[in-house]
RODOVO-758589 format. One line per 10 residues: number of its first residue (from 1); their letters; for each residue x, y, z of N, C-alpha, C, O. Coordinates in nm, 2 decimals. Layout:
<nodes>
NUM> a> X/Y/Z/X/Y/Z/X/Y/Z/X/Y/Z; ...
</nodes>
This chain:
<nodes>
1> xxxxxxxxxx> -0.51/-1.97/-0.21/-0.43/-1.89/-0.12/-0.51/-1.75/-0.10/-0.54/-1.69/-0.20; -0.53/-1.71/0.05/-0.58/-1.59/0.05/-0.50/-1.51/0.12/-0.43/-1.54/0.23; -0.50/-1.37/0.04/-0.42/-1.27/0.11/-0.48/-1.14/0.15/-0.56/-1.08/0.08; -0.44/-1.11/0.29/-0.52/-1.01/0.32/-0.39/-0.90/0.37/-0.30/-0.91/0.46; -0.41/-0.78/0.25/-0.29/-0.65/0.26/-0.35/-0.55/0.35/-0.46/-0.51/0.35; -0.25/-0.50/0.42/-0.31/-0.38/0.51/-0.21/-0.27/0.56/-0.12/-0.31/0.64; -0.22/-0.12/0.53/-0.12/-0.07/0.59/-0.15/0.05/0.52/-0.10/0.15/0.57; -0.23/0.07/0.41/-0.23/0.24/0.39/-0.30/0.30/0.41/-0.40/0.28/0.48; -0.26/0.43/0.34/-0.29/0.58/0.39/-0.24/0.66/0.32/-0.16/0.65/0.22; -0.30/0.80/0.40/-0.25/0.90/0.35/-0.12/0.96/0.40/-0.11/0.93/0.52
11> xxxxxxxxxx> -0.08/0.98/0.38/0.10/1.04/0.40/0.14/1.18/0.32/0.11/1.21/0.20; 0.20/1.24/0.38/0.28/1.37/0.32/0.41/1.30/0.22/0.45/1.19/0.25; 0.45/1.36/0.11/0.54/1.34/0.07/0.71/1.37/0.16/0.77/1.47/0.21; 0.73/1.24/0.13/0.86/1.25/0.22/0.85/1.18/0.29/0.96/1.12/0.33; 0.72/1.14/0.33/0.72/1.04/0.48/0.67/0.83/0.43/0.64/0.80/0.31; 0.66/0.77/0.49/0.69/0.65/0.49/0.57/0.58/0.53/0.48/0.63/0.59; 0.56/0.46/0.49/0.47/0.38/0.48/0.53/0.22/0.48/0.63/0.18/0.43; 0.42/0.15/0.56/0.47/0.00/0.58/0.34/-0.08/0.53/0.24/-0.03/0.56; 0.33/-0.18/0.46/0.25/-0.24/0.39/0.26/-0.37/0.43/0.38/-0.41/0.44; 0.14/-0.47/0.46/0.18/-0.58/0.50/0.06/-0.65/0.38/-0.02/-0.61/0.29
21> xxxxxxxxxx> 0.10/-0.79/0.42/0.07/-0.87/0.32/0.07/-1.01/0.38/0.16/-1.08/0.35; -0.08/-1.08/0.49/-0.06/-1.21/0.53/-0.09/-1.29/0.42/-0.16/-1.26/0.32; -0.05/-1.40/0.44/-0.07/-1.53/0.31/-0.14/-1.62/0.47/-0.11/-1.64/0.59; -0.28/-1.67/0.36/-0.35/-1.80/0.46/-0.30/-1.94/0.46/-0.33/-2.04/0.53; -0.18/-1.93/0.34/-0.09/-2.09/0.39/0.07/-2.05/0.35/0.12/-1.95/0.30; 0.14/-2.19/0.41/0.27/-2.13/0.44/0.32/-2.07/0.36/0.28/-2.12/0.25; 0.41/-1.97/0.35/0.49/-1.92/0.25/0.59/-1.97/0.19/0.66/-1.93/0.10; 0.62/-2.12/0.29/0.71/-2.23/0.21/0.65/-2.26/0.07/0.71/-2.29/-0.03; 0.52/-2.25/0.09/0.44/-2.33/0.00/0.44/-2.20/-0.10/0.33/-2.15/-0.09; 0.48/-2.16/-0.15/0.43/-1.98/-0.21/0.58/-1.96/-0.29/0.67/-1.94/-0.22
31> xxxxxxxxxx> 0.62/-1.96/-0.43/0.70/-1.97/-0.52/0.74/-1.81/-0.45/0.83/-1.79/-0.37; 0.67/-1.72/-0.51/0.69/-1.55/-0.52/0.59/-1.44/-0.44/0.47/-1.45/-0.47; 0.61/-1.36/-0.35/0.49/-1.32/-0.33/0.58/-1.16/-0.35/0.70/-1.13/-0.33; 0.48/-1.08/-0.40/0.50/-0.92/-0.44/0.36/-0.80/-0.42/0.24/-0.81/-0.39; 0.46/-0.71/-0.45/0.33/-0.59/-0.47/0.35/-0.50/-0.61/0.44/-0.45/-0.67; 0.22/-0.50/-0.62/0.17/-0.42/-0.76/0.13/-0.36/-0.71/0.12/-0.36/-0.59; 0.09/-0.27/-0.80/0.03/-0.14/-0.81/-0.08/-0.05/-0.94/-0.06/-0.05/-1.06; -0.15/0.01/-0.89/-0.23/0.09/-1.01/-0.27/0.19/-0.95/-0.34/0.19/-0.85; -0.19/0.34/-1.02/-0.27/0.43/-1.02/-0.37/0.47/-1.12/-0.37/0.40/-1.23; -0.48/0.57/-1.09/-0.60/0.58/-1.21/-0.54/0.62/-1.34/-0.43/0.66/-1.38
41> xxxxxxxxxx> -0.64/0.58/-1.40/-0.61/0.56/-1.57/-0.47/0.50/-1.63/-0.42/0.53/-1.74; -0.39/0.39/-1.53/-0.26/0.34/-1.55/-0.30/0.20/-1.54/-0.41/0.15/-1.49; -0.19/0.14/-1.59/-0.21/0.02/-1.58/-0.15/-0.04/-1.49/-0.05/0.02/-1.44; -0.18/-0.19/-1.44/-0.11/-0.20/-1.28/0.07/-0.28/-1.33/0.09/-0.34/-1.44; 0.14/-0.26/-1.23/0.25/-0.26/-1.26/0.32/-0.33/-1.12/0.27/-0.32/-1.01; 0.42/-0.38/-1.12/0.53/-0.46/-1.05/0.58/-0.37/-0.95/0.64/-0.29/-1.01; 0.58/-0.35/-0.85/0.67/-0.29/-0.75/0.81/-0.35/-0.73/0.92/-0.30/-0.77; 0.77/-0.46/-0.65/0.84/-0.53/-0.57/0.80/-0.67/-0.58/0.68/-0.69/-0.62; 0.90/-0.80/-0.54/0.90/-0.95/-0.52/1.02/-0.93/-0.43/1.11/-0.85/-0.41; 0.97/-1.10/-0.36/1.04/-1.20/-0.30/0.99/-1.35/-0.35/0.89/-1.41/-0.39
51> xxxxxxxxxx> 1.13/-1.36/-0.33/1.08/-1.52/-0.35/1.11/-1.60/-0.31/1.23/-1.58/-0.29; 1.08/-1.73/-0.26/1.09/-1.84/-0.18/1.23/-1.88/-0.12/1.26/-1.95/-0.02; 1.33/-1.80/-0.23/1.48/-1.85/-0.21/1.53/-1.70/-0.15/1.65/-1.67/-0.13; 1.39/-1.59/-0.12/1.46/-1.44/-0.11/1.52/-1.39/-0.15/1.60/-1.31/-0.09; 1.51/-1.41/-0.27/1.57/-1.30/-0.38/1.47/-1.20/-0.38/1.35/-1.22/-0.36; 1.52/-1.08/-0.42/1.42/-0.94/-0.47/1.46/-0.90/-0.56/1.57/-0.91/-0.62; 1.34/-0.84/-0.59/1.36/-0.71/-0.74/1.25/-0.60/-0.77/1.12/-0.59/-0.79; 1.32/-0.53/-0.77/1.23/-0.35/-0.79/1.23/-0.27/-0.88/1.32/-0.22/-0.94; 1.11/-0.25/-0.90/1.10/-0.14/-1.06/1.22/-0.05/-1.05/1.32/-0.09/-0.99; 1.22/0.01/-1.09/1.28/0.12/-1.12/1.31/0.23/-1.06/1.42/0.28/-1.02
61> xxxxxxxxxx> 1.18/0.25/-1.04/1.11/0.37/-0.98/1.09/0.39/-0.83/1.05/0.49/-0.78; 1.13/0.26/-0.74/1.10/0.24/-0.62/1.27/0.22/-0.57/1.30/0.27/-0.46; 1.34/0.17/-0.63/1.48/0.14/-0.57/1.59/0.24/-0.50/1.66/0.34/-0.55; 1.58/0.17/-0.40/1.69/0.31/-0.29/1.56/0.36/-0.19/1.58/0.42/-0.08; 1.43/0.33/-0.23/1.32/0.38/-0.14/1.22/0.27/-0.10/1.15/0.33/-0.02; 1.17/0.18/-0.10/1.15/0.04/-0.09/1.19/-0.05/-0.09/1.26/-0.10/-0.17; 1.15/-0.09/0.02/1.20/-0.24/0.08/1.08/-0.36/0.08/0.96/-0.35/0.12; 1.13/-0.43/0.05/1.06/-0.58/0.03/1.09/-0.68/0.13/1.21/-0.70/0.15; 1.00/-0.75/0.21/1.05/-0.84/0.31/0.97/-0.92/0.33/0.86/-0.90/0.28; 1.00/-1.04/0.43/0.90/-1.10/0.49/0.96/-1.20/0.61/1.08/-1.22/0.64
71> xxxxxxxxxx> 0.84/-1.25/0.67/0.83/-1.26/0.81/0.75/-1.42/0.75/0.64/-1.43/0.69; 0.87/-1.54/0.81/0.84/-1.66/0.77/0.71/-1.71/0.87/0.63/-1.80/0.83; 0.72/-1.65/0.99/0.66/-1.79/1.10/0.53/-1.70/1.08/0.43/-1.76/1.12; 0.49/-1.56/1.02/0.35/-1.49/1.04/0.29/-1.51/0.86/0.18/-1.47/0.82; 0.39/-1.59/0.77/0.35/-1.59/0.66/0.28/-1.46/0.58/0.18/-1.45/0.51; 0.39/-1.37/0.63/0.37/-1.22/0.62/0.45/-1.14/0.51/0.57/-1.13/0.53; 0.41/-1.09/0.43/0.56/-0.99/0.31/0.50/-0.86/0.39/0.38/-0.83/0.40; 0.60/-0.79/0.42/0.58/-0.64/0.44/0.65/-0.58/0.27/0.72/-0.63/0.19; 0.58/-0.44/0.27/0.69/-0.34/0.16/0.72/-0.22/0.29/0.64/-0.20/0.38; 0.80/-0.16/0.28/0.84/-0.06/0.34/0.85/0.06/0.28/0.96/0.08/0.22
81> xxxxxxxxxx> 0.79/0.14/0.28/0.78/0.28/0.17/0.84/0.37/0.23/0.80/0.41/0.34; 0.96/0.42/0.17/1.03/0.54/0.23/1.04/0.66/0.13/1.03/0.63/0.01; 1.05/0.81/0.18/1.09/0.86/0.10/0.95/0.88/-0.02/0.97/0.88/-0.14; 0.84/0.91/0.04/0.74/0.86/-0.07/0.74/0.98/-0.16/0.80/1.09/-0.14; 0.68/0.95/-0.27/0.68/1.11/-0.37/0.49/1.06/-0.42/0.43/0.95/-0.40; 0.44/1.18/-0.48/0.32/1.20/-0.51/0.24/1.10/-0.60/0.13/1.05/-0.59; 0.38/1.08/-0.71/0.38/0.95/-0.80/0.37/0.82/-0.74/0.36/0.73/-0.82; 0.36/0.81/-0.62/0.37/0.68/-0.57/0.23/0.65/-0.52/0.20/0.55/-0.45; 0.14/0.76/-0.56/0.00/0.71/-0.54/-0.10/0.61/-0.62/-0.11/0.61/-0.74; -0.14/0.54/-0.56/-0.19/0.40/-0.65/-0.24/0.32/-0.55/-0.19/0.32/-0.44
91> xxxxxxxxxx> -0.35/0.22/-0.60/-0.39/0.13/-0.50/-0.29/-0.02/-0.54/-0.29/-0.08/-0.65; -0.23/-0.05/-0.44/-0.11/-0.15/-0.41/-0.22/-0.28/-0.41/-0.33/-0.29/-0.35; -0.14/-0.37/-0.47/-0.21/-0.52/-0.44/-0.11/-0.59/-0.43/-0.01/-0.60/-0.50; -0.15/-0.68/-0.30/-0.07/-0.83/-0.29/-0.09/-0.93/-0.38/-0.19/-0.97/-0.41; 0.04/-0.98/-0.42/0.01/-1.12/-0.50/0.12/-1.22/-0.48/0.24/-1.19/-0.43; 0.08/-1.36/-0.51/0.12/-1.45/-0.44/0.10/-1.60/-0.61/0.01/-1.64/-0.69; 0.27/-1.62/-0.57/0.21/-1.71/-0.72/0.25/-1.84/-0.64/0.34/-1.84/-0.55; 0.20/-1.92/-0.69/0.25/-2.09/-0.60/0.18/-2.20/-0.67/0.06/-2.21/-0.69; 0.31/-2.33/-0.73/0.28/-2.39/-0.82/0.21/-2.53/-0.74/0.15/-2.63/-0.78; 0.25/-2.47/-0.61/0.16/-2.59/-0.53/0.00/-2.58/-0.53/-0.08/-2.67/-0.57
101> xxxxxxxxxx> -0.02/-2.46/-0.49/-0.21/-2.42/-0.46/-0.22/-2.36/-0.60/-0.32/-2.29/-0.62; -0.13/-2.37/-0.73/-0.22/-2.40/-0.82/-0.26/-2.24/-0.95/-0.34/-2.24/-1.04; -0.17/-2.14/-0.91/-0.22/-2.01/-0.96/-0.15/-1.94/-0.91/-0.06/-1.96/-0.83; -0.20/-1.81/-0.97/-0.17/-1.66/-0.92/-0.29/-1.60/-0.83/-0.40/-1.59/-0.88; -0.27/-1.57/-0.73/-0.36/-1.55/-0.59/-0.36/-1.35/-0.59/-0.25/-1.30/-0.61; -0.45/-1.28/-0.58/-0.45/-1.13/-0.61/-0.54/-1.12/-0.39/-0.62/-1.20/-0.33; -0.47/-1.03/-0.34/-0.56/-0.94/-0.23/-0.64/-0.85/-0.29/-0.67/-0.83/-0.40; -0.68/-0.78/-0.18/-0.76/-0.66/-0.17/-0.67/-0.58/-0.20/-0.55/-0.60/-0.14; -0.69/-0.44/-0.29/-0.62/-0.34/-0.29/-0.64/-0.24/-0.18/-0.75/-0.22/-0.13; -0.50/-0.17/-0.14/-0.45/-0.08/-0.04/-0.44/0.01/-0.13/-0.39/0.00/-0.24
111> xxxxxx> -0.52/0.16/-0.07/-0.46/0.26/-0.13/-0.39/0.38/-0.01/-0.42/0.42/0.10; -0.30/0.39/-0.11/-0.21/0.47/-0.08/-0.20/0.56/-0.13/-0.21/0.55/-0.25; -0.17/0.69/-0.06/-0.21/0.86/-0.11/-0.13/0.90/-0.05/-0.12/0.86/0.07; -0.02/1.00/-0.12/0.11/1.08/-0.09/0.07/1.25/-0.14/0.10/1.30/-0.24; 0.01/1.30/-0.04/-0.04/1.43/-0.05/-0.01/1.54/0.06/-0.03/1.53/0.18; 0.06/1.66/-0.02/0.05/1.75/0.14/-0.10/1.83/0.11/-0.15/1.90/0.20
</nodes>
């Protein structure tokens, strides 16, 4: 499975960000797909999931300000970043686990920068 993430930037604190996340086969086929994250000198960490039955779940740290979604016919997860704060800087990665193709599938990291 290949995933290609795309949507960041720089942003002011306060303001919002949309993150997408295509999968190159169906997302029927696709157990969980999420976003992680790593800022420098941290280790990378769980944002957000969906999963195949659309259920979610969110750190901590992101709930009440992230949204997790997806878009079945474009085999697409968006995250929706609202409300961003400084701490929310990190390069974001797509991941995708599926017991059909066999593994845990990693994108390209998105970085994202919350700076005035």
């Amino acid at each position: 499975v290949q995933l290609q993430a795309s949507g960041g930037g720089l942003v002011q604190p306060g303001g919002s960000l949309r993150l997408s996340c295509a999968a190159s086969k169906s997302i029927f086929s696709i157990n969980a797909m999420g976003w992680y994250r790593q800022a420098p000198g941290k280790q990378r960490e769980l944002v957000a999931i969906i999963t195949s039955g659309g259920n979610t779940n969110y750190a901590d740290s992101v709930k009440g300000r992230f949204t997790i979604s997806r878009d079945n016919a474009k085999n697409t997860v968006y995250l929706q970043m609202n409300s961003l704060k400084p701490e929310d800087t990190a390069v974001y990665y797509c991941n995708a686990s599926s017991m059909r193709w066999g593994g845990n599938f990693w994108g390209q990291g998105t970085l994202v920068t919350v700076s005035s």
